[in-house]
Backbone as ProteinMPNN parsed JSONL, in Angstrom:
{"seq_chain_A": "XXXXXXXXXXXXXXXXXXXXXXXXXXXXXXXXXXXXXXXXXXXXXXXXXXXXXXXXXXXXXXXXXXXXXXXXXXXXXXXXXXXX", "coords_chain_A": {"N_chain_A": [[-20.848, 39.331, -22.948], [-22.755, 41.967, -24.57], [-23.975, 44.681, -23.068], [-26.966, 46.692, -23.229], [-27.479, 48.955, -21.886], [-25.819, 49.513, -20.555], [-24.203, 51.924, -21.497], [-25.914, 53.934, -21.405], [-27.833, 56.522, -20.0], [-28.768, 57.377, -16.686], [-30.909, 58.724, -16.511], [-32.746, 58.508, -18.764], [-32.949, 56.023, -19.372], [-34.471, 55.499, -16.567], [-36.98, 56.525, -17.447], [-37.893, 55.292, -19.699], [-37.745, 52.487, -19.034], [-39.953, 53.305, -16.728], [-41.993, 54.509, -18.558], [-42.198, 52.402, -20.595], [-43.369, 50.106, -17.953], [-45.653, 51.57, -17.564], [-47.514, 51.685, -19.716], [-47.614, 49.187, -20.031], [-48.401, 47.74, -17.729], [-51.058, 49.217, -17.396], [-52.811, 48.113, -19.685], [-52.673, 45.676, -19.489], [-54.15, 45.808, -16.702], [-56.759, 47.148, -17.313], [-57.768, 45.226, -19.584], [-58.045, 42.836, -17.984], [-60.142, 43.804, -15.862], [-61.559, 44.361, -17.36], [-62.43, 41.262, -18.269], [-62.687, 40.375, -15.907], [-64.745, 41.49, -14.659], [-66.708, 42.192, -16.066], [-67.557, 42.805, -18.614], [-67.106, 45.906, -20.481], [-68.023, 47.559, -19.397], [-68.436, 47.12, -16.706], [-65.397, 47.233, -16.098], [-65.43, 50.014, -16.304], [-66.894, 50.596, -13.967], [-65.694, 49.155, -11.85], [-62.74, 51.09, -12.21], [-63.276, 53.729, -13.255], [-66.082, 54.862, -11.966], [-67.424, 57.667, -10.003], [-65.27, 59.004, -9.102], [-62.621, 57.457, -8.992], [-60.866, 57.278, -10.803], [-58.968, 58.501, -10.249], [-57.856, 57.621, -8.122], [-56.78, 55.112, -9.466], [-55.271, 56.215, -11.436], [-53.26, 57.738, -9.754], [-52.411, 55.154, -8.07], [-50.946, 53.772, -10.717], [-49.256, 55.071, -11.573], [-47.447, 55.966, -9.016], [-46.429, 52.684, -8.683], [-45.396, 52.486, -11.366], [-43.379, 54.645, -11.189], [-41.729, 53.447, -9.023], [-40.822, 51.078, -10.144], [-39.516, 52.122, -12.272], [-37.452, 53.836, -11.05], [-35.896, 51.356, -9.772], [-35.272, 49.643, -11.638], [-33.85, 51.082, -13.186], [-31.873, 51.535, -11.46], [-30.638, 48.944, -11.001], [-29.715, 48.39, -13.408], [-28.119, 50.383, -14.411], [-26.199, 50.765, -12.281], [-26.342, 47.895, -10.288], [-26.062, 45.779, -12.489], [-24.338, 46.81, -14.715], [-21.653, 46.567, -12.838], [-21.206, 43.728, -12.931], [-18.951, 41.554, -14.655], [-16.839, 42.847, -16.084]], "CA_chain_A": [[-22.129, 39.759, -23.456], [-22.812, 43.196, -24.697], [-24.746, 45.49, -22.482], [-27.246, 48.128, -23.672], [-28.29, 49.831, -20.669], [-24.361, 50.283, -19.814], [-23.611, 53.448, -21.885], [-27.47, 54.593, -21.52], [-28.075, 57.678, -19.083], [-29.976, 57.472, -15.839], [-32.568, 59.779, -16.494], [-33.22, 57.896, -20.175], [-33.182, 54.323, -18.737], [-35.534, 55.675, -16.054], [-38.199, 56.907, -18.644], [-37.656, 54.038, -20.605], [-38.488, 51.514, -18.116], [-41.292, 53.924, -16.167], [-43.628, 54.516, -19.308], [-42.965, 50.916, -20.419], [-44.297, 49.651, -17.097], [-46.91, 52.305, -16.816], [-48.124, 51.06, -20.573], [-47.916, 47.281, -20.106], [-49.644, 47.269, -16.477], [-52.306, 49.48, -17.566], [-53.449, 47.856, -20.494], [-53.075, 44.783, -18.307], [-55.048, 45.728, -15.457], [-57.852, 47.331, -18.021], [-58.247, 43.982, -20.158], [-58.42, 41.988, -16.704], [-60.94, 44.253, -15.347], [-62.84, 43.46, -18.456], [-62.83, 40.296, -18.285], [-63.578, 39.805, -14.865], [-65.772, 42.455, -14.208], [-68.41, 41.867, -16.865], [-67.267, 43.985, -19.584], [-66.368, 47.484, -20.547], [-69.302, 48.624, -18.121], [-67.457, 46.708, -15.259], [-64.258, 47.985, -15.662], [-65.678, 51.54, -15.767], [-67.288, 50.873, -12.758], [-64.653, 48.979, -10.995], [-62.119, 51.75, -12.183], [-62.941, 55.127, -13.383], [-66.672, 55.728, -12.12], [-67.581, 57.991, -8.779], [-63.923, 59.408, -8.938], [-62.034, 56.154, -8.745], [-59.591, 57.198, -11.586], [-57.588, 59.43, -9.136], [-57.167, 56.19, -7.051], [-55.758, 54.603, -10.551], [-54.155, 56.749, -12.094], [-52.083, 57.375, -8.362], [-51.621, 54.433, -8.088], [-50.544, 53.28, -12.111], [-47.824, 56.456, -11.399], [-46.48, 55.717, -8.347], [-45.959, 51.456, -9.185], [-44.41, 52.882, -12.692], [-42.122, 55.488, -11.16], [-40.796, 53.341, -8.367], [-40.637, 50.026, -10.823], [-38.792, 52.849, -13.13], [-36.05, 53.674, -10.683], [-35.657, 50.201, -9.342], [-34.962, 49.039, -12.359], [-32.831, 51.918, -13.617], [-30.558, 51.308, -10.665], [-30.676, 48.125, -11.148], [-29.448, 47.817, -14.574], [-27.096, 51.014, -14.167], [-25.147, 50.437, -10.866], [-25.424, 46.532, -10.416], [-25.826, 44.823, -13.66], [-23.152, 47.14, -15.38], [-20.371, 46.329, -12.566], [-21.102, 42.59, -13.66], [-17.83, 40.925, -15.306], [-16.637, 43.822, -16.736]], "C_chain_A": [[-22.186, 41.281, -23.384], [-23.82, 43.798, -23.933], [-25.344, 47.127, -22.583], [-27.561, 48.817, -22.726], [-26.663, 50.533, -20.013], [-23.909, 51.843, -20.022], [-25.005, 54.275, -21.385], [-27.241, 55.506, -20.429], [-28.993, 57.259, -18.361], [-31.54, 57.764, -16.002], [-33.475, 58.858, -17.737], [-33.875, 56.613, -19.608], [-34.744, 54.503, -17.898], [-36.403, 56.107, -16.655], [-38.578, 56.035, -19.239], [-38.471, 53.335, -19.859], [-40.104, 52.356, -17.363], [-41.963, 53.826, -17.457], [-43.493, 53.076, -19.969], [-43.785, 50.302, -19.226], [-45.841, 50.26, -16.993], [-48.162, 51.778, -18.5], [-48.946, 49.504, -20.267], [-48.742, 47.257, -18.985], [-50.976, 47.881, -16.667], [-53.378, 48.83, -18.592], [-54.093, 46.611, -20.14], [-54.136, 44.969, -17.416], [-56.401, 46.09, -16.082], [-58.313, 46.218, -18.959], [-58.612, 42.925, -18.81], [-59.365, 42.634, -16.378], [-62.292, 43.939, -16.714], [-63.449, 42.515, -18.332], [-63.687, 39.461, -17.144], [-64.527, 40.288, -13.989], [-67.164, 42.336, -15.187], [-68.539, 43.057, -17.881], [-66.547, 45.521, -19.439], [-67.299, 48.201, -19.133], [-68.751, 48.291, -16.892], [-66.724, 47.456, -14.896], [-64.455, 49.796, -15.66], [-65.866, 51.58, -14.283], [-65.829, 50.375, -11.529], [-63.615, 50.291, -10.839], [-61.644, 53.561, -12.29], [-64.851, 55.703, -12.689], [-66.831, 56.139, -10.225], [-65.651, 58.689, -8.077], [-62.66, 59.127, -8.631], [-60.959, 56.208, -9.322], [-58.835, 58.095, -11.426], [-57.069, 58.361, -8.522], [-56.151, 55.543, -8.092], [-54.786, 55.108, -11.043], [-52.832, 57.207, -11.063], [-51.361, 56.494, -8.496], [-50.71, 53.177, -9.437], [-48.911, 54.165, -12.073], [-46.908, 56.035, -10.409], [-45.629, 54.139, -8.258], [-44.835, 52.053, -9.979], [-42.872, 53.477, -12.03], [-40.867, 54.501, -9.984], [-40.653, 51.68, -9.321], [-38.929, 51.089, -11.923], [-37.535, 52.927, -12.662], [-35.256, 52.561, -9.586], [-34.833, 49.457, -10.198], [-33.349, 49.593, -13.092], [-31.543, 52.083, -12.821], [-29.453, 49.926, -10.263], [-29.709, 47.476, -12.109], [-27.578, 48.765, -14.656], [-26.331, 50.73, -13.303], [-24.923, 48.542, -10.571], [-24.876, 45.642, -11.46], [-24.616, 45.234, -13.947], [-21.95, 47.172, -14.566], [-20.161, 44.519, -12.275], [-20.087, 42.676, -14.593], [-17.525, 42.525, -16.455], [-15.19, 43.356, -17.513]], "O_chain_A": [[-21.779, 41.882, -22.391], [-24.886, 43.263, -24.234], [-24.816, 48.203, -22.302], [-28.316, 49.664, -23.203], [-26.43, 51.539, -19.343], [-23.472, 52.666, -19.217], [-24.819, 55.415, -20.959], [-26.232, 55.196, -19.795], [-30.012, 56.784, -18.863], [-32.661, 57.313, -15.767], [-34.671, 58.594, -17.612], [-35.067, 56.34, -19.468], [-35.807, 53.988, -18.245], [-37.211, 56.007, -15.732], [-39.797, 55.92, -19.372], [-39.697, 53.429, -19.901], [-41.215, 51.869, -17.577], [-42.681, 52.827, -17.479], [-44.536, 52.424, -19.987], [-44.936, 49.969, -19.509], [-46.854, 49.721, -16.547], [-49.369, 51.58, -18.359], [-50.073, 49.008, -20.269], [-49.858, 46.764, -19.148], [-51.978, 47.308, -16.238], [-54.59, 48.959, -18.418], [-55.276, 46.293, -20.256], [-55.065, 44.162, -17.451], [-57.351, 45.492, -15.576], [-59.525, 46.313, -19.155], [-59.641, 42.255, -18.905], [-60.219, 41.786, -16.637], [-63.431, 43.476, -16.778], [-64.677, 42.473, -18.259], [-64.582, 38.616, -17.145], [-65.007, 39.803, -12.964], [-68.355, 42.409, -14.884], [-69.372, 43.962, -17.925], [-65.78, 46.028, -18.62], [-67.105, 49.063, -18.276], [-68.592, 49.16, -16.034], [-66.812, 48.218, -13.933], [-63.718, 50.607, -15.099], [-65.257, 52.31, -13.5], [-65.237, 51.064, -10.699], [-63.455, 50.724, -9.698], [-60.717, 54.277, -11.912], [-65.066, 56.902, -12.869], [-66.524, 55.352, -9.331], [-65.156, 58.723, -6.95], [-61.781, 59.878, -8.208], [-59.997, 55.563, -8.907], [-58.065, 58.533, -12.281], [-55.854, 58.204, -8.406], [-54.96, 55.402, -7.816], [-53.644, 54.658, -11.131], [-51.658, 57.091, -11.414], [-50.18, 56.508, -8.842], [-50.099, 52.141, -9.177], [-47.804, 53.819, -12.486], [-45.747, 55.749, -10.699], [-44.457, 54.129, -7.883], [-43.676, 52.171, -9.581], [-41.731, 53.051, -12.212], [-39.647, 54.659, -9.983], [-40.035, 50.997, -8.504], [-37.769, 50.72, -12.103], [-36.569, 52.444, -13.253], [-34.326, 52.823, -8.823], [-33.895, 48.76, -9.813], [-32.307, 49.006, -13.384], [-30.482, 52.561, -13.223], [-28.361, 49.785, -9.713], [-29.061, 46.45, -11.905], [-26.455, 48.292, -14.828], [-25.359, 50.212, -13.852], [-23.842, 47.953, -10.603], [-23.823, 45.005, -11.495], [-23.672, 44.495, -13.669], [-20.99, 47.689, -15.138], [-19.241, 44.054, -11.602], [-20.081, 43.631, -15.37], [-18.169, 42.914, -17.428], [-14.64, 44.123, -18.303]]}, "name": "protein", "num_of_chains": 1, "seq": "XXXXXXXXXXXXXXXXXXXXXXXXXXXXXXXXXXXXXXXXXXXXXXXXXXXXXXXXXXXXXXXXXXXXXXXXXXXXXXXXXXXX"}
């Protein structure tokens, strides 16, 4: 099986994967907060009001970046010395 992440560059891979995660969980965690907060007015409140979206956006960054090079070491160093 061909492997795209094999030739790929560290730094790339890690970008790659970080702003996908930091996309997909946010859009995630902002449609959930919708829903189970009681609308758009919820999830303001749950997330951005009284200076709350320093707490998020922290912690949306630091998930992403260490999902980013988890993955990126992941894919680079173990996957690609899979059956070579």
């Amino acid at each position: 099986m061909n492997n795209p992440y094999k030739n790929a560059s560290a730094i790339s891979l890690f970008i790659r994967f970080t702003l996908i995660f930091l996309v997909v969980v946010t859009i995630i965690r902002l449609i959930s907060a919708m829903v189970f907060k009681g609308g758009f007015d919820g999830m303001v409140d749950e997330y951005f009001a009284d200076g709350k979206w320093k707490i998020f956006v922290r912690n949306q960054a630091a998930f992403s970046l260490f999902y980013g090079a988890f993955m990126t070491g992941y894919y680079k160093f173990f996957k690609a010395k899979e059956k070579r």
